[in-house]
C-alpha positions as CSV (number, residue, x, y, z in Angstrom):
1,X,101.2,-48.5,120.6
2,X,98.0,-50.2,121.8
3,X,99.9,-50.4,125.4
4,X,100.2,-46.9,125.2
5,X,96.7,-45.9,123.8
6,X,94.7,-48.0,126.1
7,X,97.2,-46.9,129.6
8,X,97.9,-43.0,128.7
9,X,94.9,-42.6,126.4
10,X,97.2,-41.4,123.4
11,X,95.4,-41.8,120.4
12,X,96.9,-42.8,117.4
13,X,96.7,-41.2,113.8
14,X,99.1,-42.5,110.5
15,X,101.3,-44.6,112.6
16,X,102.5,-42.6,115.0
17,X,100.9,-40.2,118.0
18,X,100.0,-36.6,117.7
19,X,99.1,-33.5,119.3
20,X,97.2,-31.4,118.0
21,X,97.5,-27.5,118.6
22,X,94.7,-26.8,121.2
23,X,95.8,-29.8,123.3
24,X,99.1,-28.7,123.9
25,X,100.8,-26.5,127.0
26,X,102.9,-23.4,126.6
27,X,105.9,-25.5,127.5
28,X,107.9,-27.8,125.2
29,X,110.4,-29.1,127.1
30,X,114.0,-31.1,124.3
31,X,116.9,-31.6,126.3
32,X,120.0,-34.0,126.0
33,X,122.0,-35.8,128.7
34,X,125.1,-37.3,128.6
35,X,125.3,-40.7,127.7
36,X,126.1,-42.0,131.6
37,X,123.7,-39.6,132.9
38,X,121.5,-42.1,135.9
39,X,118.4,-40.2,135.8
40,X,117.3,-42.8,133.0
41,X,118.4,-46.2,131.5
42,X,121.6,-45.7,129.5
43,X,119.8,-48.0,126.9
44,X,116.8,-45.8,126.1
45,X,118.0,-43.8,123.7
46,X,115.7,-41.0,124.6
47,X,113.0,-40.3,127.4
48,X,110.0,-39.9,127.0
49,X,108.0,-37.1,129.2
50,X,104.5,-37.0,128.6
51,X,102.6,-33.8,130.8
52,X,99.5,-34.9,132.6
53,X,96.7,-33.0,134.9
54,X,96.6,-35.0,138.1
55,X,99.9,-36.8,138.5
56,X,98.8,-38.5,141.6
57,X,95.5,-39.7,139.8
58,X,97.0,-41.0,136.9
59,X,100.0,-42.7,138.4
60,X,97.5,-44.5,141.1
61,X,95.1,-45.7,138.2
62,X,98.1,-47.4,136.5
63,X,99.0,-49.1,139.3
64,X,95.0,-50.3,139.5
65,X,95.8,-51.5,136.0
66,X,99.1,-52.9,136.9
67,X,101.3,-50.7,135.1
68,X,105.0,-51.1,136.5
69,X,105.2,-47.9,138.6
70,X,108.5,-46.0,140.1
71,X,107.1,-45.4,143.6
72,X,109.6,-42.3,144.1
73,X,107.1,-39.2,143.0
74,X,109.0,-35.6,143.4
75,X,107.7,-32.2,143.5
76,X,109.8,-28.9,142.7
77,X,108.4,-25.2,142.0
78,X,107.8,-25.8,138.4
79,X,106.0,-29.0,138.8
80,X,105.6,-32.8,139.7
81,X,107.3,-36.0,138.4
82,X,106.3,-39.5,138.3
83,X,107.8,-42.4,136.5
84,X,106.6,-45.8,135.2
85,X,108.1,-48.2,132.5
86,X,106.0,-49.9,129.4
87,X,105.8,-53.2,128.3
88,X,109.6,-53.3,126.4
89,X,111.0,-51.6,129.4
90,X,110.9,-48.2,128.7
91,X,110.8,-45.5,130.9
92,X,108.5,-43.0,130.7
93,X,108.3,-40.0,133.1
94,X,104.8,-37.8,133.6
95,X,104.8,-33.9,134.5
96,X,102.5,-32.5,136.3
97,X,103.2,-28.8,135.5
98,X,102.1,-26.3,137.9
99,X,99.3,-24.5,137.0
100,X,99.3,-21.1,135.5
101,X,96.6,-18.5,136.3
C-alpha cells in the first residue's frame, strides 16, 4: 500500500483505497478475460487500470523514481495505455482517456 501511495499518489482510508465521487471520470471500465488471455500475467488474478491526466508525465516520473516500466506505450481513439509492475510483480496498466469537451 505505501508503494502505491507514495508512486501513484493513492491515498489510503480504512485499509483499502477509495474514490470519492467528484474525483472520478464518467467511465468505469469491469471487464473479464479468459484465463490464457497474454495481454496480462496469467497469475494476476485481475488487472488493475488506474486512469491518469498525463500518461507520458506520469509514466516518465516513475521511471525517475525507478519504478519497473513497460516501455511499449499505445495510443487508440478512446485513449492512451501505459504499463508498469509494483513491487510483488503486479501489473498495473494507466489510461489516459481522451479528453471530453
Amino acid at each position: 500500500m505505501k508503494w502505491y501511495e507514495r508512486h501513484l499518489d493513492l491515498v489510503k482510508s480504512d485499509g483499502s483505497f477509495a474514490f470519492p465521487a467528484p474525483t472520478q471520470r464518467a467511465q468505469v471500465v469491469f471487464a473479464f478475460f479468459k484465463q490464457d488471455d497474454a495481454y496480462f500475467p496469467p497469475a494476476q488474478k485481475a488487472m488493475i487500470n488506474l486512469q491518469v491526466d498525463d500518461l507520458d508525465g506520469v509514466l516518465d516520473r516513475l521511471i525517475d523514481e525507478g519504478v519497473i516500466v513497460d516501455p511499449k506505450r499505445e495510443s487508440y481513439d478512446f485513449g492512451k495505455f501505459g504499463w508498469i509492475n509494483d513491487p510483488e510483480g503486479n501489473r498495473v496498466e494507466l489510461w489516459q482517456p481522451v479528453a471530453i469537451d
